[in-house]
MMTF fields as JSON, N, C-alpha, C and O atoms, coordinates in Angstrom:
{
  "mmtfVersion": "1.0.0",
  "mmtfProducer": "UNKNOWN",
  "numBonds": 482,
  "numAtoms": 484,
  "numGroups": 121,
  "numChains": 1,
  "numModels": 1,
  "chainsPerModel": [1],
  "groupsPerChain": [121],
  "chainIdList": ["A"],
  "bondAtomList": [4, 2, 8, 6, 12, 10, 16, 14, 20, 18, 24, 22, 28, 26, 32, 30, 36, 34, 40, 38, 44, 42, 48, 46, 52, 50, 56, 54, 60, 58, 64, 62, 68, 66, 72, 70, 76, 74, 80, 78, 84, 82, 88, 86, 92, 90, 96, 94, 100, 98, 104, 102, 108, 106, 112, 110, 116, 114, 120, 118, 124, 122, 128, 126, 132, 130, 136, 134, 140, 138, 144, 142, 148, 146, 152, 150, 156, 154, 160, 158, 164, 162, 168, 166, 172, 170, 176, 174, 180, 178, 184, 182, 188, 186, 192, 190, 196, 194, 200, 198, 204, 202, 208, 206, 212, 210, 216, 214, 220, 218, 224, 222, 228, 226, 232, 230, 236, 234, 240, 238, 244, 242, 248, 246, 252, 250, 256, 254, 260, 258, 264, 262, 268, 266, 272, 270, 276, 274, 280, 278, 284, 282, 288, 286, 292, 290, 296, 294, 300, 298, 304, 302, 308, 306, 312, 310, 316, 314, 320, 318, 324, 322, 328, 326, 332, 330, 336, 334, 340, 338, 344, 342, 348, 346, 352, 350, 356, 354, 360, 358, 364, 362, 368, 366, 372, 370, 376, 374, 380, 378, 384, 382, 388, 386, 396, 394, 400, 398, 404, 402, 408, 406, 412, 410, 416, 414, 420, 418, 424, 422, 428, 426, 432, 430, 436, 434, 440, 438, 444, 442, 448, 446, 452, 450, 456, 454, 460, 458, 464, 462, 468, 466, 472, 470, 476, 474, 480, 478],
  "bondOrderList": [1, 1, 1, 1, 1, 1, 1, 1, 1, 1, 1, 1, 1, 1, 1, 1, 1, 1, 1, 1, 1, 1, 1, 1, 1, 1, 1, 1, 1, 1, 1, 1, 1, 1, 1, 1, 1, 1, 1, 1, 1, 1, 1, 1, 1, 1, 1, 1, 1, 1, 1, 1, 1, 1, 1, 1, 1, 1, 1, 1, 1, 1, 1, 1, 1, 1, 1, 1, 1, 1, 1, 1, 1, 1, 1, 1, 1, 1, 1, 1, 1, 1, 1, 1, 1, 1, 1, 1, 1, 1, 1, 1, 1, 1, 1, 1, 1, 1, 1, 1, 1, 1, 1, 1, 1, 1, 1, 1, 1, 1, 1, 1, 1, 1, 1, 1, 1, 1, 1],
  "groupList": [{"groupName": "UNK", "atomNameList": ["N", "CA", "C", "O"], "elementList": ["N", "C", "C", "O"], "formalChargeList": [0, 0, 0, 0], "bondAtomList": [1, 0, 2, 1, 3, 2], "bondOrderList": [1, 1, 2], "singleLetterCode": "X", "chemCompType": "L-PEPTIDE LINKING"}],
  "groupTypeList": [0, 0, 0, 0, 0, 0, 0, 0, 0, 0, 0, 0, 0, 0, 0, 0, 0, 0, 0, 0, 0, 0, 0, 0, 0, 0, 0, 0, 0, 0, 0, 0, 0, 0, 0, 0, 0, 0, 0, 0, 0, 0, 0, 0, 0, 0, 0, 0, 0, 0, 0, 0, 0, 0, 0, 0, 0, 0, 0, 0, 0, 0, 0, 0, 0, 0, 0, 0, 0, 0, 0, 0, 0, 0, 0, 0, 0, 0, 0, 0, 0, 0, 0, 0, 0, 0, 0, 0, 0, 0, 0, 0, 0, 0, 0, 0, 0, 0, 0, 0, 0, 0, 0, 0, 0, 0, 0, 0, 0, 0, 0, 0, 0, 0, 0, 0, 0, 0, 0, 0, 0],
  "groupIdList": [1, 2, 3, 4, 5, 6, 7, 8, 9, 10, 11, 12, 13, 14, 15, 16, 17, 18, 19, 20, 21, 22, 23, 24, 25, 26, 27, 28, 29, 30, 31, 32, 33, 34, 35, 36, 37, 38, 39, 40, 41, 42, 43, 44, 45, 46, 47, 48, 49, 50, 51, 52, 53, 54, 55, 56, 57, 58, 59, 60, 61, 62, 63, 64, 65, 66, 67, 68, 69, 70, 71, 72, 73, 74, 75, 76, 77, 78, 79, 80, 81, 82, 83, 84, 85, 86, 87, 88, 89, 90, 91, 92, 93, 94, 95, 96, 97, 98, 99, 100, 101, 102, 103, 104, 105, 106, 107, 108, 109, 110, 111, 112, 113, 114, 115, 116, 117, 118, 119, 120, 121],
  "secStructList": [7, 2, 2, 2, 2, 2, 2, 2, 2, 2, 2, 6, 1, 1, 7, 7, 1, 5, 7, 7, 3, 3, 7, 7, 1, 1, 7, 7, 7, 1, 2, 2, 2, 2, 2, 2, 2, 2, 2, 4, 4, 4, 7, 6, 6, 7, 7, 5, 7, 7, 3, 3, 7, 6, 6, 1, 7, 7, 7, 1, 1, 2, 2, 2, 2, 2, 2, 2, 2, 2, 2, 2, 2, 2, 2, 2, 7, 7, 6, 6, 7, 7, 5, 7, 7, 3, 3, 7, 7, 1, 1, 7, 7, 7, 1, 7, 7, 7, 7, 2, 2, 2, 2, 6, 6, 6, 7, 6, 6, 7, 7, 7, 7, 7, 3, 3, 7, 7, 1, 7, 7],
  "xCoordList": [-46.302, -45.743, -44.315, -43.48, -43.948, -42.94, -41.193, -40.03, -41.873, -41.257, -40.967, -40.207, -42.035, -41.493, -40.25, -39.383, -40.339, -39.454, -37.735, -36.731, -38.03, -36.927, -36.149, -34.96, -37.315, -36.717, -36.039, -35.086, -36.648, -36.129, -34.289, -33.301, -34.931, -33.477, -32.465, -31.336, -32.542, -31.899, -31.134, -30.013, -32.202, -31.628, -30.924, -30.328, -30.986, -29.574, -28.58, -28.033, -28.113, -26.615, -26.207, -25.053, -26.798, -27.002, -25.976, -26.236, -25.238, -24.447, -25.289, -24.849, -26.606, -27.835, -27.641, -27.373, -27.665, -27.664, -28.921, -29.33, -29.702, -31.132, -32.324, -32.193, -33.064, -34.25, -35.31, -35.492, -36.494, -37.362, -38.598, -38.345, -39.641, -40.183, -41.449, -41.635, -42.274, -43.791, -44.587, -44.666, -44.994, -46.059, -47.539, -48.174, -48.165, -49.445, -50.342, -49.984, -51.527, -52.623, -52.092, -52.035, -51.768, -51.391, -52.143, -53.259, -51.903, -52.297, -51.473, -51.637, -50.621, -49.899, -49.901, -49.209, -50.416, -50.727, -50.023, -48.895, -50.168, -49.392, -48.511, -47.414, -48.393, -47.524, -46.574, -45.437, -46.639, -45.5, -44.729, -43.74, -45.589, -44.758, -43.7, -42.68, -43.925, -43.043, -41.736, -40.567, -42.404, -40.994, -40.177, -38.99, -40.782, -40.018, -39.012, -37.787, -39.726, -39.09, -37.448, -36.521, -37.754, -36.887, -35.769, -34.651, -35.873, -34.763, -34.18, -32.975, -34.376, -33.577, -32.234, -31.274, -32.617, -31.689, -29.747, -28.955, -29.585, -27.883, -28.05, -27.23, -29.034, -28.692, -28.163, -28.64, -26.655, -26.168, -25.529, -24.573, -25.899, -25.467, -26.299, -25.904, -27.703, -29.145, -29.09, -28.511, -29.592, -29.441, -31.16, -31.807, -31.456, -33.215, -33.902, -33.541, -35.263, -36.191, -37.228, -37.482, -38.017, -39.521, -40.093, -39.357, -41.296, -41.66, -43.572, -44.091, -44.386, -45.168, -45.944, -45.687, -47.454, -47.813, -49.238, -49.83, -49.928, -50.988, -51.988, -51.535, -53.28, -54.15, -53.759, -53.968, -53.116, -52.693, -54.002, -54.915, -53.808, -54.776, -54.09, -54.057, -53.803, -53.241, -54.53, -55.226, -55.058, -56.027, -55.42, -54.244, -56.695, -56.561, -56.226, -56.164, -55.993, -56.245, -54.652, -54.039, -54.161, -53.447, -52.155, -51.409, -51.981, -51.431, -50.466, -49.245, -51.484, -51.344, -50.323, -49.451, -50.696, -50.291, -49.11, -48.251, -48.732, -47.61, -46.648, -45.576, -46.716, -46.198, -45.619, -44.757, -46.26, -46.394, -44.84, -43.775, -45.439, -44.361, -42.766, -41.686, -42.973, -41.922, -41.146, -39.918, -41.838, -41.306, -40.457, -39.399, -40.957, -40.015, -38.577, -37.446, -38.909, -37.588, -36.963, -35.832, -37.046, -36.091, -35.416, -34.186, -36.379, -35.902, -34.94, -34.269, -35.156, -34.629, -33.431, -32.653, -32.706, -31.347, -30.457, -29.242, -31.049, -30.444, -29.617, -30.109, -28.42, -27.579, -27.514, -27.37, -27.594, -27.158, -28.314, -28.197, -29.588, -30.794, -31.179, -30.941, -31.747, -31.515, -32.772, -33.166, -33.946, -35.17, -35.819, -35.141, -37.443, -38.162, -38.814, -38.79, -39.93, -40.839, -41.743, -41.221, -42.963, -43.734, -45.471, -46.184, -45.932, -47.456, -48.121, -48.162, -48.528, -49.99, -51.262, -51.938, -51.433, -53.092, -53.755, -53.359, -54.694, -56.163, -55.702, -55.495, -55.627, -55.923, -56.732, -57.596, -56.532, -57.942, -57.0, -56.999, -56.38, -55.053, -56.144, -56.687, -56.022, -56.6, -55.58, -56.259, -54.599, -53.264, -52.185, -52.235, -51.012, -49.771, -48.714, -47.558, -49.249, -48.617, -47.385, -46.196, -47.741, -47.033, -45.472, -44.947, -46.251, -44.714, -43.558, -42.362, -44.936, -43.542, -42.492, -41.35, -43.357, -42.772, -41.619, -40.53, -41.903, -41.144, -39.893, -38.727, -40.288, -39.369, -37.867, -36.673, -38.619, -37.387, -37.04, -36.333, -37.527, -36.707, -35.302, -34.365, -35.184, -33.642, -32.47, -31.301, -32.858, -32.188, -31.66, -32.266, -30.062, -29.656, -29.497, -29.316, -29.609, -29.089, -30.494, -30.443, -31.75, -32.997, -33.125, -32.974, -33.465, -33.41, -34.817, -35.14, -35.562, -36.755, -37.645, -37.144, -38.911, -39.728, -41.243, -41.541, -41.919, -43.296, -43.821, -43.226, -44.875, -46.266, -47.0, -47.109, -47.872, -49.127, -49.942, -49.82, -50.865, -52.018, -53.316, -54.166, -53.699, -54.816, -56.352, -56.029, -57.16, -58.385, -58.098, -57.986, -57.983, -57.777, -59.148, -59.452, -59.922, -61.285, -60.842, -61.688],
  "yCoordList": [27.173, 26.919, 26.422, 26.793, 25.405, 25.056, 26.352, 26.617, 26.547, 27.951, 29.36, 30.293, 29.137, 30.125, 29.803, 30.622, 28.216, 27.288, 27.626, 27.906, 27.425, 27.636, 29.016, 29.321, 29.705, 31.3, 31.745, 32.521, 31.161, 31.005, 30.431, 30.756, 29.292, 28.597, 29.223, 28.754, 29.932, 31.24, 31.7, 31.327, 33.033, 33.893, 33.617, 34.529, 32.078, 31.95, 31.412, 30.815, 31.736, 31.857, 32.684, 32.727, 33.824, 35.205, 35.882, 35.382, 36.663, 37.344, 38.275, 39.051, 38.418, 39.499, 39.773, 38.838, 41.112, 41.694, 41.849, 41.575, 42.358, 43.092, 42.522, 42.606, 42.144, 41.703, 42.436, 43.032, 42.691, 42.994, 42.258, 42.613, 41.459, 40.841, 41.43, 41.823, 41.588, 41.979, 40.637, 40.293, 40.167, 38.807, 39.142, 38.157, 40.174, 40.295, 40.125, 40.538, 39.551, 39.689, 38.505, 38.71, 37.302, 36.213, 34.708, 34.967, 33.781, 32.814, 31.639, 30.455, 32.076, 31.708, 30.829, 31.361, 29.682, 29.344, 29.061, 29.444, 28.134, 27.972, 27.198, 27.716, 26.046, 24.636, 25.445, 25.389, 26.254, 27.026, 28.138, 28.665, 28.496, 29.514, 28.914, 29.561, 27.695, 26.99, 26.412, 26.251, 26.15, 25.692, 27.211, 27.141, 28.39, 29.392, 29.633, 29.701, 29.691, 29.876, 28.824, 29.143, 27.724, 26.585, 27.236, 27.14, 27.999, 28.655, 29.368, 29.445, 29.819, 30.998, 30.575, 31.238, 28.862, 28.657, 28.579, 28.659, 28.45, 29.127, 30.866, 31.515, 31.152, 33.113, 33.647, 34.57, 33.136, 33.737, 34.887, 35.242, 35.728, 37.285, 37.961, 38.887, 37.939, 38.157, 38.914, 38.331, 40.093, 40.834, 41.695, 41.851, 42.069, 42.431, 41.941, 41.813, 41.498, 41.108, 41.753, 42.201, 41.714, 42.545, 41.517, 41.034, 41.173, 40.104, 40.372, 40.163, 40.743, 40.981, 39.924, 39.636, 39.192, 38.015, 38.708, 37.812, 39.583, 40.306, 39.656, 39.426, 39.296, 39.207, 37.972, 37.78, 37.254, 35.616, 34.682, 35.167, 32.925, 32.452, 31.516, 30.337, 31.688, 30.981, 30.56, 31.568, 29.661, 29.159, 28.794, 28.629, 28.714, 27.983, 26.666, 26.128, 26.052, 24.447, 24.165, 25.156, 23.007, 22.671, 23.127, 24.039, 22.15, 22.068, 23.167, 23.184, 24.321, 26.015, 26.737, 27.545, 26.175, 27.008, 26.6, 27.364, 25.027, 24.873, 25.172, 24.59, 25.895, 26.483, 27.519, 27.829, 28.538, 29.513, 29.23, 29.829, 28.109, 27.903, 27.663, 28.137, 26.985, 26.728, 27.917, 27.918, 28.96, 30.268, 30.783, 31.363, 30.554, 31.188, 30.362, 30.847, 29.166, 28.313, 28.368, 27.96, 28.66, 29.198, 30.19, 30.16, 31.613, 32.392, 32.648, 33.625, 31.739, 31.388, 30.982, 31.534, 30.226, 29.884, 31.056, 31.017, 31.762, 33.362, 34.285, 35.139, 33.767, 33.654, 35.303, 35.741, 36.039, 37.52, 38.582, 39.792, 37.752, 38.506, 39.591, 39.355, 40.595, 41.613, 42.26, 42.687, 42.487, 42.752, 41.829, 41.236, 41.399, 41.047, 41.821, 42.548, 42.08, 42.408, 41.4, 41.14, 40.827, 40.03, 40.26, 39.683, 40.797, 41.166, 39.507, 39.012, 39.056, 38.406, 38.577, 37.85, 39.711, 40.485, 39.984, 39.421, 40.222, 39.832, 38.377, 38.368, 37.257, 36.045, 35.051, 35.525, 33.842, 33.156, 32.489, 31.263, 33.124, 32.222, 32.786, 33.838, 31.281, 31.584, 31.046, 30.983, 30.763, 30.021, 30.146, 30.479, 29.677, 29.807, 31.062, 31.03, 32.069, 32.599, 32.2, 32.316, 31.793, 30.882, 30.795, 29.949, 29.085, 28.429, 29.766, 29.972, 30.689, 31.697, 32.882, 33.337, 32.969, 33.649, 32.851, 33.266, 31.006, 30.645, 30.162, 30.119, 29.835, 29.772, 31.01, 30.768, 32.348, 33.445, 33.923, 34.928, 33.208, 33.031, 32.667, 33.26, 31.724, 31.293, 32.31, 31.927, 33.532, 34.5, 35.166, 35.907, 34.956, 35.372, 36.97, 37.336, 37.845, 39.235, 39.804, 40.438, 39.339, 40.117, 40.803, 40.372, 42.187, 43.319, 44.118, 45.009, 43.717, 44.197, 42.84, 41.967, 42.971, 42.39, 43.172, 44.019, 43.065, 43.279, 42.126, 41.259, 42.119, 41.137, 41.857, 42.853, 41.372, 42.629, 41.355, 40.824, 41.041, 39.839, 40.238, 39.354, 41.583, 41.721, 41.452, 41.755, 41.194, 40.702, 39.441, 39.044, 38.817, 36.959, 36.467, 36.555, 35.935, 35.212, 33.475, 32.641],
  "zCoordList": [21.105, 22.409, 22.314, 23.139, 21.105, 21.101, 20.611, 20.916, 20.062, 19.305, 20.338, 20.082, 21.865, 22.39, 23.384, 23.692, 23.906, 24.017, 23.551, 24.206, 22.006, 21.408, 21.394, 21.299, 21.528, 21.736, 22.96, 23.039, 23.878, 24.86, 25.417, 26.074, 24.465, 24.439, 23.417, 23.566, 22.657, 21.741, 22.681, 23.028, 23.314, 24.196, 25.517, 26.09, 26.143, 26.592, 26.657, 27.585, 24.986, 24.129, 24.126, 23.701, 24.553, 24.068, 25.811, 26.905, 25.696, 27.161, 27.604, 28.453, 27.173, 27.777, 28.79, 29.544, 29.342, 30.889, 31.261, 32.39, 30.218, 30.385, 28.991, 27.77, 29.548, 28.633, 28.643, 29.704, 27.382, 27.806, 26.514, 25.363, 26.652, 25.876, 26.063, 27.214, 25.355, 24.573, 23.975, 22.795, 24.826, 24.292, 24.598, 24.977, 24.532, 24.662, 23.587, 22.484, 23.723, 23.34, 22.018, 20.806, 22.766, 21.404, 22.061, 22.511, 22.148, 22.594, 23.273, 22.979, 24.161, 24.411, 25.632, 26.5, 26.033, 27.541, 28.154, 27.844, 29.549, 30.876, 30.414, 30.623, 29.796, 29.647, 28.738, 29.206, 27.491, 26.874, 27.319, 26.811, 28.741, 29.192, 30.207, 30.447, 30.802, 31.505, 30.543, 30.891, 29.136, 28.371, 27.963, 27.646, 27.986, 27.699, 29.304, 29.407, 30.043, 31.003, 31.694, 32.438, 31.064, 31.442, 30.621, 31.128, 29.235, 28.117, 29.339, 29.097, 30.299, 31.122, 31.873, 32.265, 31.933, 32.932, 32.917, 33.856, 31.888, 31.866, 31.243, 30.594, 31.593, 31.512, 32.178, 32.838, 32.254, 34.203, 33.786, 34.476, 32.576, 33.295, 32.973, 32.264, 33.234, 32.833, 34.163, 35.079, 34.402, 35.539, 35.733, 36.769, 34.488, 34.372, 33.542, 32.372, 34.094, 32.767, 33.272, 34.391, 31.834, 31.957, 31.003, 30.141, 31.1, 30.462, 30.478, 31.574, 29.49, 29.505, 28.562, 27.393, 29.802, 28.738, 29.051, 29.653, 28.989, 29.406, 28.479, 27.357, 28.695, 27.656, 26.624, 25.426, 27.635, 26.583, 27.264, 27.932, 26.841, 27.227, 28.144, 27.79, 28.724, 30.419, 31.007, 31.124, 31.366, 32.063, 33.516, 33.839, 34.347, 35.723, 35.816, 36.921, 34.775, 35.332, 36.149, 36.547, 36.318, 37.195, 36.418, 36.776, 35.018, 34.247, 33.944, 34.102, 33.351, 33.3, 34.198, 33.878, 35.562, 36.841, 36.946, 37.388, 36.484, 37.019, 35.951, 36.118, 34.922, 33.791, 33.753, 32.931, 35.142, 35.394, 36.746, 36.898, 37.423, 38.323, 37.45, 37.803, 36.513, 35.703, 35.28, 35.361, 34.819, 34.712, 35.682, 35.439, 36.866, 38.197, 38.171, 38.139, 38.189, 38.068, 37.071, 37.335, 35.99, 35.204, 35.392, 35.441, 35.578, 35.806, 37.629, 37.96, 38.222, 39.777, 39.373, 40.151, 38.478, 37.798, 37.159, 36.97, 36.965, 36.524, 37.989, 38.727, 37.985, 39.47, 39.629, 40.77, 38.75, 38.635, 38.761, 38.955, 38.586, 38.314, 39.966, 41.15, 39.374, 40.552, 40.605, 41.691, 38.85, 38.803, 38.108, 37.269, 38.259, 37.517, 37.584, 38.577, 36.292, 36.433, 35.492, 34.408, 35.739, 35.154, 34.905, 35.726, 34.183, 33.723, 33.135, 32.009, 34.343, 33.292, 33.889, 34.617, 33.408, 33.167, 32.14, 31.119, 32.485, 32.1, 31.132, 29.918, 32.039, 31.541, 32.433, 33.171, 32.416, 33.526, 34.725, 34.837, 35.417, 36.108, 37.595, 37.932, 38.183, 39.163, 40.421, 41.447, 40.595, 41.384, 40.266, 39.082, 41.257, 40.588, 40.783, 40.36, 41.43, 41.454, 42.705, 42.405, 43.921, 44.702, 44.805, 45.529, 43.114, 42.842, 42.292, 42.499, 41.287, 40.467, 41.896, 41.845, 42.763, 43.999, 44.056, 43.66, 44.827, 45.526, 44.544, 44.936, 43.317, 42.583, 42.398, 42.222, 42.538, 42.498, 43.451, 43.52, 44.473, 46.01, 45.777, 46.311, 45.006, 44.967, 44.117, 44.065, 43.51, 43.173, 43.996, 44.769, 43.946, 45.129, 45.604, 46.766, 44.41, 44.257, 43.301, 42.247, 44.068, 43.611, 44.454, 45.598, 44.21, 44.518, 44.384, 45.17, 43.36, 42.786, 42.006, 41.297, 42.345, 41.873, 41.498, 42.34, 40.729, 40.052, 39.622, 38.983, 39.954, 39.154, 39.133, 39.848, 38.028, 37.748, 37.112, 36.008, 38.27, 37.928, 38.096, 38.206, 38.145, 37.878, 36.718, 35.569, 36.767, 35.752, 35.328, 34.168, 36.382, 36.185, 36.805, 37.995, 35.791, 36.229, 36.339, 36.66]
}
């Protein structure tokens, strides 16, 4: 969790326009996806991401969800961002999606959005 954190915080050093990450089928839960997501927030010429956490272990609990919210707000600091697209399929998220909405409300020049939350028990 801590390490995806850091990766996070890597890539925005990085003048990235366009991202696209592959995290499926690892173990990755809610509280580390909120510290990856917090890495986003000086990505200001980050314009697309695709971000796939499909088949990680994200649980329902409170904790989880608001990890999930954390993600949006990171990525809501990305002043340039214009698409997301975000997959977390088949994990146990039962809320949260909400905060990650209201969080990329504050993108001022989003243009496109995807979630793909299907097979969440």
């Amino acid at each position: 969790g801590k390490r995806l954190g850091e990766f996070a915080e890597g890539i925005s050093r990085c003048p990235l326009a366009q991202l696209s990450l592959l995290f499926a089928d690892n173990k990755i839960t809610g509280s580390a996806l909120g510290r990856f997501g917090r890495g986003f927030a000086s990505c200001v010429h980050l314009k697309k991401v695709q971000l796939d956490f499909k088949g990680n272990r994200i649980r329902g609990s409170p904790a989880e969800e608001a990890g999930i919210g954390d993600l949006g707000s990171g990525l809501g600091k990305c002043e340039q961002l214009a698409r997301v697209t975000i997959s977390l399929e088949d994990n146990q998220i039962k809320g949260g999606l909400v905060q990650l909405v209201d969080s990329l409300g504050s993108c001022q020049h989003l243009r496109g959005l995807a979630l793909r939350f299907r097979n969440n028990r």
